[in-house]
C-alpha positions as CSV (number, residue, x, y, z in Angstrom):
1,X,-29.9,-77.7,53.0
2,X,-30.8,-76.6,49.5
3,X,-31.9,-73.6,50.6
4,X,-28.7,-72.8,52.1
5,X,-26.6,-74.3,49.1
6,X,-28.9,-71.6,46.7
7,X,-28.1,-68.8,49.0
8,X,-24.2,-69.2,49.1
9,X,-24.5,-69.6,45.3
10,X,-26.4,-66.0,44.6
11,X,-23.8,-63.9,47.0
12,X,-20.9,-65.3,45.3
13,X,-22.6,-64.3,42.1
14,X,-23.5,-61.0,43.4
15,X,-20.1,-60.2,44.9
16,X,-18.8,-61.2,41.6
17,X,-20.5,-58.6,39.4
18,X,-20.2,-56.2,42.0
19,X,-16.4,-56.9,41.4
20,X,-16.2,-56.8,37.8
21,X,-17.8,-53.4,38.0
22,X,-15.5,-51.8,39.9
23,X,-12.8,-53.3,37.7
24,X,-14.2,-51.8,35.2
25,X,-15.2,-48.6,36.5
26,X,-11.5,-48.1,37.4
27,X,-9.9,-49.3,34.3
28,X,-12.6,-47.1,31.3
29,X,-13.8,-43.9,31.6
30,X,-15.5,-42.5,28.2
31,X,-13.3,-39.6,28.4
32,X,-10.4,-41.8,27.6
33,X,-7.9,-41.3,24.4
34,X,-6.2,-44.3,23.9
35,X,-3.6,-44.4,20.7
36,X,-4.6,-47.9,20.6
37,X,-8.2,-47.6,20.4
38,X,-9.8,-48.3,17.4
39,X,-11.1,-44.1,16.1
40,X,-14.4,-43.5,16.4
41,X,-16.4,-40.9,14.1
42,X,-15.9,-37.9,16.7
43,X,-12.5,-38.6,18.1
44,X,-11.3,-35.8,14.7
45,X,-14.0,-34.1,12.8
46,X,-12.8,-31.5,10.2
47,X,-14.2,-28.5,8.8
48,X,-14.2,-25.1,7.1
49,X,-15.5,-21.9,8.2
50,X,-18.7,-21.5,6.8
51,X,-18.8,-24.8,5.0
52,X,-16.8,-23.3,2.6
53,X,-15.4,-25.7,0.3
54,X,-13.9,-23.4,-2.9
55,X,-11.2,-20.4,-3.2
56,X,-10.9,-18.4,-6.3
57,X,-7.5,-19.7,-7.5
58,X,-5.6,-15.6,-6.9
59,X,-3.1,-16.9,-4.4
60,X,-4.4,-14.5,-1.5
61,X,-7.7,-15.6,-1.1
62,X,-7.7,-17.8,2.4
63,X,-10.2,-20.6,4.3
64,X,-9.9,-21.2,7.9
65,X,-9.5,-25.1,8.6
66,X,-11.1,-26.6,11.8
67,X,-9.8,-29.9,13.7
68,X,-12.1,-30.7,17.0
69,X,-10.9,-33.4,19.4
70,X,-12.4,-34.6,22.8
71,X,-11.7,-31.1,25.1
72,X,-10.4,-33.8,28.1
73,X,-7.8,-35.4,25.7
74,X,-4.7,-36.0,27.5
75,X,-1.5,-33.6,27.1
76,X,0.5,-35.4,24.8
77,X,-2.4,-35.9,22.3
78,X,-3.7,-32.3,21.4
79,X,-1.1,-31.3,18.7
80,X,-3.0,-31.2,15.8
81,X,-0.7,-31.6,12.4
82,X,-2.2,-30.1,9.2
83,X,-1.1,-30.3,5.5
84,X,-1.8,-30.0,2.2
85,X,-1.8,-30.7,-1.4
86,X,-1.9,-27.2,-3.1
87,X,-2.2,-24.2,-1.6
88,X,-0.5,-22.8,1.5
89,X,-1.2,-23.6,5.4
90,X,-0.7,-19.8,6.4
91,X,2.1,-19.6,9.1
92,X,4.2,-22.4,7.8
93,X,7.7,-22.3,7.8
94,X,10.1,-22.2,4.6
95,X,7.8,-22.6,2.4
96,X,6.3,-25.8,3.9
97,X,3.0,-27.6,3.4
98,X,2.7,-29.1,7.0
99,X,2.0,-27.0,10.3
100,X,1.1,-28.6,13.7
101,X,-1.3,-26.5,16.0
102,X,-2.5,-27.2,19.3
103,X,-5.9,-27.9,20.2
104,X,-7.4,-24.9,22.7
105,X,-9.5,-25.9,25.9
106,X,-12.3,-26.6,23.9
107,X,-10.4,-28.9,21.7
108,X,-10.4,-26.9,18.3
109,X,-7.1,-26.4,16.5
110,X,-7.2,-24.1,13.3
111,X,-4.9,-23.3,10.3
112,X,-5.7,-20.7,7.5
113,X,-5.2,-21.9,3.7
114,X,-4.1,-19.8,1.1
115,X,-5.7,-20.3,-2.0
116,X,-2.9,-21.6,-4.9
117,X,-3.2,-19.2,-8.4
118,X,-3.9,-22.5,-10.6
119,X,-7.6,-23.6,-11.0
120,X,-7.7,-27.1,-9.3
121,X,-8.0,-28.8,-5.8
122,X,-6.1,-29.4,-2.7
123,X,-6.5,-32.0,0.2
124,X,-6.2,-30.8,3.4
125,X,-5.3,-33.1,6.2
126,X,-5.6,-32.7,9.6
127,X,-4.5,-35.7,11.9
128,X,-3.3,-35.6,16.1
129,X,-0.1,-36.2,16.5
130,X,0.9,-39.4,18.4
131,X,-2.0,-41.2,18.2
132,X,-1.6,-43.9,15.0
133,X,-4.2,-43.9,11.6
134,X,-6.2,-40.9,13.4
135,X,-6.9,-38.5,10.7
136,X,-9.0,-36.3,8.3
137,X,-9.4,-35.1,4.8
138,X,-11.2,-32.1,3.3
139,X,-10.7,-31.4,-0.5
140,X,-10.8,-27.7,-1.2
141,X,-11.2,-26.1,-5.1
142,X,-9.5,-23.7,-6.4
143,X,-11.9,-21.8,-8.4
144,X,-11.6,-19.1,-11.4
145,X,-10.5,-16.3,-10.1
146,X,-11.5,-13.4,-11.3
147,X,-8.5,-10.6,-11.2
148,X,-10.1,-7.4,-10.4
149,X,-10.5,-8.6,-7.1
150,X,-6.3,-8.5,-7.0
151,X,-5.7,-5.8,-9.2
152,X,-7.8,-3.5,-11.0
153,X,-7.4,0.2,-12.8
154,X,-9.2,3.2,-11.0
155,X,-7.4,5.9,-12.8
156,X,-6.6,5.1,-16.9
157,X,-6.8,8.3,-19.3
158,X,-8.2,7.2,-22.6
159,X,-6.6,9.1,-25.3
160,X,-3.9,11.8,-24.7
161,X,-2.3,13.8,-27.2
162,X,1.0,12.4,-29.4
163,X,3.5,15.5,-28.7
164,X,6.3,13.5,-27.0
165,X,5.7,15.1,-23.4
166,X,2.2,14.7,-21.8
167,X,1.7,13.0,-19.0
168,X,-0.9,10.2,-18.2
169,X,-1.6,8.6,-15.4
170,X,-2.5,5.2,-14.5
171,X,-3.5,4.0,-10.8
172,X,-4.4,0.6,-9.8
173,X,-5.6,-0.2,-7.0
174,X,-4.7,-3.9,-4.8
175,X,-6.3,-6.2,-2.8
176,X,-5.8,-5.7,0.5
177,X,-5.2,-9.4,1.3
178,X,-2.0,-9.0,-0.3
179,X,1.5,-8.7,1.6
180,X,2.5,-5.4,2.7
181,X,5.2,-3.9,0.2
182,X,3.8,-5.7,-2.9
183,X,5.6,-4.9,-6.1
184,X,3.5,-3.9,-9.3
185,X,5.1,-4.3,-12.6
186,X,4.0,-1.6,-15.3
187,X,4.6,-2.1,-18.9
188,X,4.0,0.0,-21.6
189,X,3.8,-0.3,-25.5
190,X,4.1,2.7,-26.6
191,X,5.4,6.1,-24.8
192,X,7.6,5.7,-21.5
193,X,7.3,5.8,-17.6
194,X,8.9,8.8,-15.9
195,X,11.2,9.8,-14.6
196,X,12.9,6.5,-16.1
197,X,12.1,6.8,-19.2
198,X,11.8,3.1,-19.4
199,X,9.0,1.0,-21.6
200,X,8.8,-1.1,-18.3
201,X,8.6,0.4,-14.3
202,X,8.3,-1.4,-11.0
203,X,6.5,0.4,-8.0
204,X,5.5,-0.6,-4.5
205,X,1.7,-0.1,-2.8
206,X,1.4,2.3,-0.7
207,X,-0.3,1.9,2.7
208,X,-3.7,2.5,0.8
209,X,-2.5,-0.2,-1.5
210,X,-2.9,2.3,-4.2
211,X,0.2,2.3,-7.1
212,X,0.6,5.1,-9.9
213,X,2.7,5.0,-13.3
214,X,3.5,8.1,-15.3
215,X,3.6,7.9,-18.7
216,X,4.5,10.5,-21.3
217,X,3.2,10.4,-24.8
218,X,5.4,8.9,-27.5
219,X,5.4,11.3,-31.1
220,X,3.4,8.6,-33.2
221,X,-0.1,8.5,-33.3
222,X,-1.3,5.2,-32.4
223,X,-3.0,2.8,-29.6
224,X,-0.8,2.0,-26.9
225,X,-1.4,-0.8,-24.2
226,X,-0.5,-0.7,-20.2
227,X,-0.1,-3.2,-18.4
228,X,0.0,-3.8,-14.7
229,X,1.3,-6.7,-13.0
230,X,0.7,-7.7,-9.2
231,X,1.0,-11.4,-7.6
232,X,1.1,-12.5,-11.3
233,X,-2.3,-11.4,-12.1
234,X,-2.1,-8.9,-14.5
235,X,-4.9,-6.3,-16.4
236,X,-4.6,-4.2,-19.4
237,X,-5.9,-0.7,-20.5
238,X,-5.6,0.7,-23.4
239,X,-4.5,4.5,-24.6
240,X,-5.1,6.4,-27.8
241,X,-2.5,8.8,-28.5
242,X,-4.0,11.4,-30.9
243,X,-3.1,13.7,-32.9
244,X,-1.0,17.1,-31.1
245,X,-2.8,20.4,-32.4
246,X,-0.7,23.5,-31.8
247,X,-1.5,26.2,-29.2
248,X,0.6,28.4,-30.9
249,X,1.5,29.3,-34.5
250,X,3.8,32.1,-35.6
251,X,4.4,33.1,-39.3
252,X,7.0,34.4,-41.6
253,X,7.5,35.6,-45.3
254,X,11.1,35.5,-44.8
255,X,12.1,39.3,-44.6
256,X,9.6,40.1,-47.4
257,X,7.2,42.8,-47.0
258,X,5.6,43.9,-50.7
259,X,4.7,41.6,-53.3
260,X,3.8,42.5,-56.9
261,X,1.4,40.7,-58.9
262,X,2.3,37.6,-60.3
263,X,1.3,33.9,-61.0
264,X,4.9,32.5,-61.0
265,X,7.0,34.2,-58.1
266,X,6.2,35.0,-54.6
267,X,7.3,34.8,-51.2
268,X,8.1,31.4,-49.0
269,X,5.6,31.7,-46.0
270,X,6.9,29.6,-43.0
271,X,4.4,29.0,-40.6
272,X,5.8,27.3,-37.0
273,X,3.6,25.4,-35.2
274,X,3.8,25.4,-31.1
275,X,2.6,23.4,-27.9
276,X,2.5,24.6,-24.8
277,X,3.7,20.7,-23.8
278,X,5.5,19.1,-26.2
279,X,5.7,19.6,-30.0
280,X,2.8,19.1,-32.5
281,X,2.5,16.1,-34.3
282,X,4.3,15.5,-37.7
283,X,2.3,15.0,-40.4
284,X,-0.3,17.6,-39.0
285,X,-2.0,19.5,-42.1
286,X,-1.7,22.9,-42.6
287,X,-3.8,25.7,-44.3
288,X,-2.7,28.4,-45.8
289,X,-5.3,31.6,-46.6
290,X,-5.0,35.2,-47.5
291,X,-7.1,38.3,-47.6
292,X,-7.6,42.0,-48.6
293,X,-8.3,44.6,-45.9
294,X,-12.3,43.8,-46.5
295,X,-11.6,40.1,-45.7
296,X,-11.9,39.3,-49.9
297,X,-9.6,36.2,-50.4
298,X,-6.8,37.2,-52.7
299,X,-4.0,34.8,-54.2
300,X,-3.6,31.5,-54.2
301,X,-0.7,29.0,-52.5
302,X,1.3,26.4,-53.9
303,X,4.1,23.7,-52.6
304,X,2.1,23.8,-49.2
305,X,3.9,21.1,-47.2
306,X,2.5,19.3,-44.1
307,X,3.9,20.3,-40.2
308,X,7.5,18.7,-40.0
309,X,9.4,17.1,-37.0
310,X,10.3,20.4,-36.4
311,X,6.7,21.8,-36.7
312,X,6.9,24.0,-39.4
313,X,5.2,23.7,-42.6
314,X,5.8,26.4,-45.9
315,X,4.4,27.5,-49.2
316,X,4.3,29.7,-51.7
317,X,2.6,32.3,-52.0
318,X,1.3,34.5,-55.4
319,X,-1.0,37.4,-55.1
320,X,-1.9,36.6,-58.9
321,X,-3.0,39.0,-62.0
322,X,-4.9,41.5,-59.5
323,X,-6.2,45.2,-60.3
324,X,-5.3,45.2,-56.2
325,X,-3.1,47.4,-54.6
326,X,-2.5,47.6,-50.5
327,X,-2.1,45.5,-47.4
328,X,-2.5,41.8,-47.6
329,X,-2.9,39.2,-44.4
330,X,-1.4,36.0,-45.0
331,X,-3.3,33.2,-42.5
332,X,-1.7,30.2,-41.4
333,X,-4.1,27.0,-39.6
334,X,-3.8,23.2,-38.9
335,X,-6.7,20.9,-39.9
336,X,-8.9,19.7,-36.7
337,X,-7.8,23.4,-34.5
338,X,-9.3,26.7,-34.7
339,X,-5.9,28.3,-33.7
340,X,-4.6,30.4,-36.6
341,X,-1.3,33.0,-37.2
342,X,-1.2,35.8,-39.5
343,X,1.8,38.3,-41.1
344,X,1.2,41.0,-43.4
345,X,2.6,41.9,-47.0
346,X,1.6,44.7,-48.9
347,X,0.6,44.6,-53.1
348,X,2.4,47.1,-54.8
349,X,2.7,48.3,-58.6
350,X,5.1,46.0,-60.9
């Protein structure tokens, strides 16, 4: 009888176990998502291409962002919603710092950040949508940037000369990660940008993200500084603007031909100085020379003025107390060029 008693007991036992696996087997499956279930370490993981965890701080530089969930998650649980502290989530609208993505077949959901242009850090969330205190953090610096990478020269003349005309141009080339149509501001402190004749220009990239600023010379000699402006990273060249020699110089005694000698009258020699650009610079020196018809220096010049603003210079000129009779060639230079001009008198008897 005991016997029998012992087996009853072990099949109820058995059937019962059997039973309370089946409920179980019907009612958890380890593929389940339940918004109730406590999160485990690999419902959410989040990551950055690369394990990249720094951007330089140029507001274009940009870090892809990756949420993975369980691939079987159900329907209503694969919207993934990102956002951050600094920075930009790439795609997002009005200006907002929150985007929701859906997770893919393999359960990845991605968002691009765009670097902010202050040095500093942002935290990027990522966290599925409908499913309550499921989320993930990642804090992202924003490094240094260093602004040749946005905007740099490629074309910047050193020195060009002070005559009022000459153009110089200055190219810079972008980053490519910037928007199509990006504006660079170019500002000038000495000369102007043609044709606007304006101290400050604004001119869009190109399609080679290549932008170019004329800028003619202004008549004082001096240092001038351009700057270039893009996504409000800005870099400077400088630009000497030295003295304009002339290309040209004519010269004039003023109608008079023969001279007699003397060490107290003689004629006003005009010499004109000429570019083929522009005008030579004020200020420039001139020289004043004059020789016999064997190249003897004869004479001497007095109240020799510099070149004016309207590049001419003049002085006097006295052949002296000279046994010297016959033609004379007056010669007219500036300081720094080997361009001269000449004109002819002739010494005659008192």
């Amino acid at each position: 009888m005991r016997s029998s008693l012992g087996r009853r007991l072990r099949v109820v036992a058995a059937t019962g176990v059997a039973a309370l696996a089946l409920f179980a087997g019907r009612c958890y499956e380890k593929s389940d998502y339940s918004p109730t279930a406590p999160p485990t370490a690999d419902a959410l993981t989040l990551s950055t291409a690369n394990g990249q965890t720094s951007l330089p701080a140029d507001g274009v530089s940009k870090l892809r962002i990756i949420a993975k969930i369980s691939p079987d998650a159900d329907a209503n649980k694969r919207s993934i919603v990102f956002s951050t502290t600094a920075g930009a989530l790439v795609g997002a609208a009005g200006g907002s710092n929150q985007l929701t993505v859906g997770a893919d077949v393999t359960g990845t959901a991605s968002v691009e950040l765009r670097s902010a242009q202050q040095v500093g850090s942002a935290t990027v969330t990522a966290k599925v949508e409908s499913v309550t205190g499921l989320s993930r953090s990642i804090t992202v610096s924003f490094t240094a940037a260093d602004p040749s990478t946005i905007i740099d020269f490629v074309a910047a003349p050193s020195s060009a000369p002070a005559d009022g005309a000459t153009i110089s141009s200055f190219t810079v080339q972008l980053s490519p990660a910037l928007p199509l149509g990006t504006q660079v501001t170019f500002q000038a402190t000495a000369g102007l940008f043609q044709p606007e004749g304006a101290a400050t220009v604004t001119r869009t990239a190109d399609g080679s993200y290549r932008v170019t600023a004329d800028l003619a010379s202004p008549t004082t000699i001096g240092t001038g500084r351009v700057t270039a402006t893009a996504n409000n990273v800005s870099r400077q060249r400088t630009i000497d603007f030295v003295r304009a020699l002339p290309n040209l110089i004519t010269v004039s005694t003023g109608g008079t031909f023969e001279v007699k000698p003397s060490t107290s009258t003689g004629p006003t020699v005009t010499g004109t100085f000429l570019r083929n650009i522009g005008t030579v610079s004020e200020g420039t020196v001139a020289t004043f020379r004059a020789v016999t018809s064997d190249g003897s220096a004869i004479g001497f010049f007095r109240d020799i003025t510099t070149v004016s603003a309207a590049g001419t210079a003049t002085a006097t000129f006295l052949v002296g107390t000279t046994d010297y009779r016959g033609p004379v060639t007056i010669i007219v230079g500036a300081t720094g060029s080997a361009v001269t001009g000449s004109t002819g008198v002739t010494v005659v008897d008192p």
